[in-house]
N, C-alpha and C positions, 0 to 999 in steps of 0.2 A: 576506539574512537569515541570522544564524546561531542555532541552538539554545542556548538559557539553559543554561551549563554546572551541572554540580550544588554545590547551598551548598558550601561547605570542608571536605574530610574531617574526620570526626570521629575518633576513639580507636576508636572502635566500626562499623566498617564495616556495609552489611547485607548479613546471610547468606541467601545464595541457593542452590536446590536447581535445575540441570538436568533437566527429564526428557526423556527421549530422546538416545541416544546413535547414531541414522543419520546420513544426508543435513548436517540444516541442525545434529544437534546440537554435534557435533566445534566448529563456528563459533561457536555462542553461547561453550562452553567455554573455549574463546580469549579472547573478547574477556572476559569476565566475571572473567579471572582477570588479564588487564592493569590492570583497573579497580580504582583507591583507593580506590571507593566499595564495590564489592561486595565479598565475600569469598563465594569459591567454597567451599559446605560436604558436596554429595551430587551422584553424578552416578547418576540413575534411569531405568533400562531392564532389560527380559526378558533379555536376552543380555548379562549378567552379564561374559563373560573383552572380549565388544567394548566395553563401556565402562571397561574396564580399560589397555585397549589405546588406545583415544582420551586417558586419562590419561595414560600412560607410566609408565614403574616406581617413578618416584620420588616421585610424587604422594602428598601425604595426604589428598586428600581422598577422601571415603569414597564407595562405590561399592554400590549395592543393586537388587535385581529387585522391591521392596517400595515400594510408592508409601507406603502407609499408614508403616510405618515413618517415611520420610523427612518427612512432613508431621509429624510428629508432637514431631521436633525442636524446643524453642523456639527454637531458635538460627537456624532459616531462618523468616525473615521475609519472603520473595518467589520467588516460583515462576515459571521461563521453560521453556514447555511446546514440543516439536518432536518431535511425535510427528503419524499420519496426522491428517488434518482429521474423519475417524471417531469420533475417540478424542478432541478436544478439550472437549467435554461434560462425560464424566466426569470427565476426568482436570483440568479447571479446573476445576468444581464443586468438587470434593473439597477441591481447596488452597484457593478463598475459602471453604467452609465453615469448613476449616480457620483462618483469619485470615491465610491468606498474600495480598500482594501477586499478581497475575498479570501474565504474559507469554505472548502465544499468537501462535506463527507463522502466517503467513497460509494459507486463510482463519480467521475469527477463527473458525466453527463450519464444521458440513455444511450446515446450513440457515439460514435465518433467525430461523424457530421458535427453532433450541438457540443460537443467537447472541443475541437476548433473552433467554433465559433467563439465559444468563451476564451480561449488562449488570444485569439486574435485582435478582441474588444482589448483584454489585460494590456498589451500589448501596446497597443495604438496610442493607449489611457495611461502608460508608464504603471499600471497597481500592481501590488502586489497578488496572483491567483496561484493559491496553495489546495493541496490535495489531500486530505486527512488519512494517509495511511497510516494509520495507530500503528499497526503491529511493527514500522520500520523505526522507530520511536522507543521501542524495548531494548534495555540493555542487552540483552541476546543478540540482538538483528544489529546493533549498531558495534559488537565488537565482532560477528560476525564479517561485516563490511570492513573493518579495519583490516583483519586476517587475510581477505582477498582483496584490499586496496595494497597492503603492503608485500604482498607475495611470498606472504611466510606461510601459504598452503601450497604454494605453487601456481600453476594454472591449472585453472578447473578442468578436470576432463568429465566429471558425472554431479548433476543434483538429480536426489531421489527425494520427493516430497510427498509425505500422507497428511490429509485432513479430512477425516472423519468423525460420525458419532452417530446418534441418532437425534436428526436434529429434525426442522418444522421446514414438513413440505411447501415451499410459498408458491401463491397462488398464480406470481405473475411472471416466476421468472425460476430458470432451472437451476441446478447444484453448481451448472458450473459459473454464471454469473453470479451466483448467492456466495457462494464460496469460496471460488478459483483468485478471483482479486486479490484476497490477502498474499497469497504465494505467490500471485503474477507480481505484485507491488515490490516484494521482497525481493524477488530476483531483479529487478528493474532495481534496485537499489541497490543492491551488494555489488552487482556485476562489477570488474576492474572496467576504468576508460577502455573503449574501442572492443568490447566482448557486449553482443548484443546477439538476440534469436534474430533469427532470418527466416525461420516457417517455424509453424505450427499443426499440427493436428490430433484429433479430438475424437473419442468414440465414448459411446455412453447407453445407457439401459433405464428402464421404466419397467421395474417387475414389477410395481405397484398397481399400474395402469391409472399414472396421476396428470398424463399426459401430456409429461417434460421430463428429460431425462434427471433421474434422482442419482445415479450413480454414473460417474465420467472418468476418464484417464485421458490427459494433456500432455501432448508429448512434443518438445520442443527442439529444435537444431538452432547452435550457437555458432555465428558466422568463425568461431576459432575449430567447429570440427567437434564440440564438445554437446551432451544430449542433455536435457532437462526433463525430470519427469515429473507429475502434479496427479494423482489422484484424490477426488474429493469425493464427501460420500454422504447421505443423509440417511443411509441405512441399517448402518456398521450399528451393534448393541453394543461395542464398546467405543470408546472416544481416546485417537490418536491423533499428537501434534507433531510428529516428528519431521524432519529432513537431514540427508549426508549430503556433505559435499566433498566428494572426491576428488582431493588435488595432486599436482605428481607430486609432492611434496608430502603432507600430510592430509589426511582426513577426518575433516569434521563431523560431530554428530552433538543435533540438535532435540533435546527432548523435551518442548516446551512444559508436559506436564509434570516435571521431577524439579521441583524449585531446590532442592541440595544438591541439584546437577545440571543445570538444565543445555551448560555445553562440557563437550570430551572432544579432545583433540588428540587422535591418535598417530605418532611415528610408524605406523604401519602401510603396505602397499606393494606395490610391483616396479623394479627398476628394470630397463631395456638398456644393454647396452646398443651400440651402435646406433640409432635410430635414421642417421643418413641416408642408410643402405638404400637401396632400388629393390622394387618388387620383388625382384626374381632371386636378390641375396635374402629376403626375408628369413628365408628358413633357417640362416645361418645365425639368426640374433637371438642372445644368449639373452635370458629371463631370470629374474632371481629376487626375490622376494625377501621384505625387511620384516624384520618383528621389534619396533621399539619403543618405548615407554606411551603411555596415555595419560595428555594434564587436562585438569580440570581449571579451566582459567574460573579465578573469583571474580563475581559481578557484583556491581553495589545498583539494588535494588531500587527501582524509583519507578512511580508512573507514566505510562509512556502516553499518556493524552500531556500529563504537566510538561514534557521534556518537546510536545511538538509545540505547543502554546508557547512556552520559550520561542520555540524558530518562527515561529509564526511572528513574534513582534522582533527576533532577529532582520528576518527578510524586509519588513518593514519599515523598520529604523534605517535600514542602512543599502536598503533598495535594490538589495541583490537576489537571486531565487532561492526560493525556499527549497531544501533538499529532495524534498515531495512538491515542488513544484506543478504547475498546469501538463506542463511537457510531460513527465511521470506520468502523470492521470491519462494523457492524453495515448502513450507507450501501450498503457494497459487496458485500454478501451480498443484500439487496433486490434488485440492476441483476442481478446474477451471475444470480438464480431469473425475476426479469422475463425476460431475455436467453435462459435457456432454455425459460421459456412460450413466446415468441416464434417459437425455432427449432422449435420442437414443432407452431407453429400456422401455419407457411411465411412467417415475418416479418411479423407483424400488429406492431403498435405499439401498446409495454403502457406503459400509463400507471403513473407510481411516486407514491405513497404511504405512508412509512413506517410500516408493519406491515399492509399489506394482503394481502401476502403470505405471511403467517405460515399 
């Protein structure tokens, strides 16, 4: 599957305001200013000479510690917010008040609570509110999602998901909020229509004694009967990206750090015959197991901030939801607060409902 590139530039690009100029914002900066669609008009952060410095000397575009000001422009017409997950409340409130478009790096709020709130303002306001899961954006994840939109894996009966390494303990928030998002995002996007988790649960360790768990295993039930698993790690001395997915069909394997390969799609498994039977014939169902060929499908490699930027002025032009939509943000903000009920309660299994947890 590839993303619906956006209608034909127009004479009139749309103008977009940055806020935040740390970490992720320098990146959006880039890409937003490569793009035909958008025209880069404000880049908005506290520390005024560092977003001057992310611009370079020669830049006209204008630079302010003034949110209000920058909103204020008619000329920006959509707002991509990377600043703390603290701070995304007000500071996208303010721009859809405002009548801007939104863009919020992951997660889409702190909570689930102020992540409704934002869908419901978007909402009210007809804007477009998009959710930056980069990783769904990668040629990987996106022919991924093709494979189990079109059920040429089958249905999924298993995802096993690792993300580890030895990464930086944060100060305000544990491995599995620091981490877990990307692979909550990813299943929330791959999933076929009408396969969705229906509980979650969470267990996790602090050998460190950094006191938040640094090491977790998320273990999910899919209303079709199938399990998802997600361990993240900030401890592992080595660094793995992988995930299977297990279909009756075939099974995938995901290695994101093997760029000559980074998917394998193997003809191998377990077939049942009978499956009708009742309990009590079970023991009568013959098993038998396939061994067939392994394709390595060719990717063409592209960046996947450029290919969401694309959707981004997709959803916008043409006023439909962005694939990573608020509702996605809002998906994995739920598992995210289940996931830390869970840890809190020594791995109970919390059942999900969206908005139960608000």
């Amino acid at each position: 599957m590839s993303v619906t590139p956006p209608p034909s530039v127009s004479d009139d690009p749309i103008g977009i305001a940055v806020v935040g100029a740390g970490y992720w914002g320098p990146n959006l900066v880039r890409n937003f200013q490569a793009s035909r669609t958008f025209r880069l008009r404000w880049l908005c952060d506290l520390d005024v000479d560092r977003a001057r410095r992310v611009l370079g000397d020669y830049s006209t575009v204008r630079v302010s510690a003034d949110l209000d000001e920058v909103l204020a422009d008619p000329e920006v017409r959509a707002v991509a917010i990377a600043t703390p997950a603290g701070t995304h409340l007000p500071v996208a409130m303010a721009a859809l008040r405002a009548g801007k478009h939104v863009l919020v790096e992951k997660p889409l709020a702190a909570t689930y609570e102020e992540g409704r709130q934002l869908v419901e303002e978007a909402d009210r306001r007809g804007l477009t509110l998009m959710c930056d899961h980069t990783y769904c954006y990668t040629p990987a994840v996106l022919r991924i999602r093709e494979l189990l939109h079109s059920g040429e894996l089958g249905e999924l009966h298993f995802l096993d998901s690792v993300r580890i390494n030895l990464g930086l303990v944060q100060r305000d928030i544990d491995v599995v909020w620091d981490l877990a998002p990307h692979d909550l995002s990813i299943l929330d996007f791959v999933l076929p229509p009408g396969v969705a988790p229906v509980a979650v649960a969470a267990h996790g360790a602090d050998g460190i004694g950094a006191g938040r768990a640094c090491v977790a295993y998320l273990t999910l039930q899919l209303n079709t009967g199938a399990i998802a698993h997600i361990h993240v790690n900030w401890l592992s001395p080595v660094k793995i990206r992988t995930a299977i997915f297990g279909g009756s069909k075939r099974t995938l394997v995901w290695d994101d750090l093997n760029p000559s390969q980074r998917l394998a799609i193997y003809d191998r498994g377990v077939d049942v015959s009978s499956p009708e039977l009742g309990d009590e014939q079970r023991h009568d169902i013959l098993v038998s197991y396939r061994s067939g060929d392994m394709v390595a499908p060719a990717l063409v490699e592209r960046e996947a901030l450029r290919t969401m930027v694309d959707e981004y002025a997709r959803a916008i032009t043409t006023g439909s939801p962005a694939l990573t939509d608020g509702r996605s943000g809002l998906r994995v903000l739920e598992i995210l607060q289940a996931a830390s009920l869970s840890l809190a309660e020594g791995g109970t299994m919390i059942k999900l409902d969206e908005g139960h947890m608000a």
